[in-house]
C-alpha positions as CSV (number, residue, x, y, z in Angstrom):
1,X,-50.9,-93.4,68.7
2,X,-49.1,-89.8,68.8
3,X,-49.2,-87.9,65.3
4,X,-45.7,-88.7,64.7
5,X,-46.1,-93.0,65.3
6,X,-45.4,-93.5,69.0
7,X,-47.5,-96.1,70.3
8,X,-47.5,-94.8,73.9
9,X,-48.2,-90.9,72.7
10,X,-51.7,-90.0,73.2
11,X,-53.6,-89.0,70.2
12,X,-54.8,-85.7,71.1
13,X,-54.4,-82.2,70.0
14,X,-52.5,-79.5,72.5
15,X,-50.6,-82.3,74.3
16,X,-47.5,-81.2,75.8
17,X,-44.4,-82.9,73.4
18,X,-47.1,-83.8,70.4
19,X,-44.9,-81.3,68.2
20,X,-45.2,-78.3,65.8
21,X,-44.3,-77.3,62.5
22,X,-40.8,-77.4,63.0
23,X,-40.8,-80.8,64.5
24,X,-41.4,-84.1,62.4
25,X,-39.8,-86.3,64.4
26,X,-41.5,-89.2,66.9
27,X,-43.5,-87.8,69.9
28,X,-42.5,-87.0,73.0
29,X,-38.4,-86.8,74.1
30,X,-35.9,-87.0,71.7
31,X,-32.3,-86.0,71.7
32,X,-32.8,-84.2,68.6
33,X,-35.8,-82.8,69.6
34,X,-33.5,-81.2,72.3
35,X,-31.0,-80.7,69.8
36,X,-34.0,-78.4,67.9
37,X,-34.6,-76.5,71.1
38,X,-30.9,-75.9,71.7
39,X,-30.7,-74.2,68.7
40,X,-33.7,-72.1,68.5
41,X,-32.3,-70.9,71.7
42,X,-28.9,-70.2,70.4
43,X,-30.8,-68.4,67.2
44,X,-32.4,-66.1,70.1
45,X,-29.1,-65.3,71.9
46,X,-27.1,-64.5,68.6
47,X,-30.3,-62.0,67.1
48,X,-29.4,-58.0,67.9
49,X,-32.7,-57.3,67.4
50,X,-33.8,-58.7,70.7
51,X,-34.2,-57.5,73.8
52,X,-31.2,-58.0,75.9
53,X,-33.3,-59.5,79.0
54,X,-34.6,-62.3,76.7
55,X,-31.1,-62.5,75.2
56,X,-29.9,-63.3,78.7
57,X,-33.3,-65.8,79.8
58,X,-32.2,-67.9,76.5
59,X,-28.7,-68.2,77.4
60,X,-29.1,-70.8,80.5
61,X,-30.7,-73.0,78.5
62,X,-28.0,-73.4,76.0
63,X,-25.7,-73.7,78.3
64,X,-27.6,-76.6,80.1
65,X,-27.9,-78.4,76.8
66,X,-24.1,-77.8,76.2
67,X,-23.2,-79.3,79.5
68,X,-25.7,-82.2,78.7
């Protein structure tokens, strides 16, 4: 069992999906797990302080996760 109670998860540390400190939610893909990355990537494209090239890199994504 994953560390957030999916059955079908693996129960291992470092797998892809198994979470972070900003995710308590059930392993593996979740809408609002994508919902979480949308806006971390908004957070990125709305900060002055970054680098414009990074800026721009985070953009596609949140337009991807706008369109779906």
């Amino acid at each position: 069992m994953g560390p957030n109670g999916n059955p079908d998860w693996p129960d291992t540390m470092g797998v892809p999906g198994r979470g972070g400190d900003l995710w308590t939610g059930v392993d593996g893909y979740d809408p609002a797990r994508w919902k979480l990355w949308k806006k971390g990537f908004e957070e990125v494209v709305a900060d002055d302080d970054t680098v414009e090239h990074v800026r721009r890199i985070a953009k596609v994504p949140s337009v991807t996760f706008a369109e779906g």
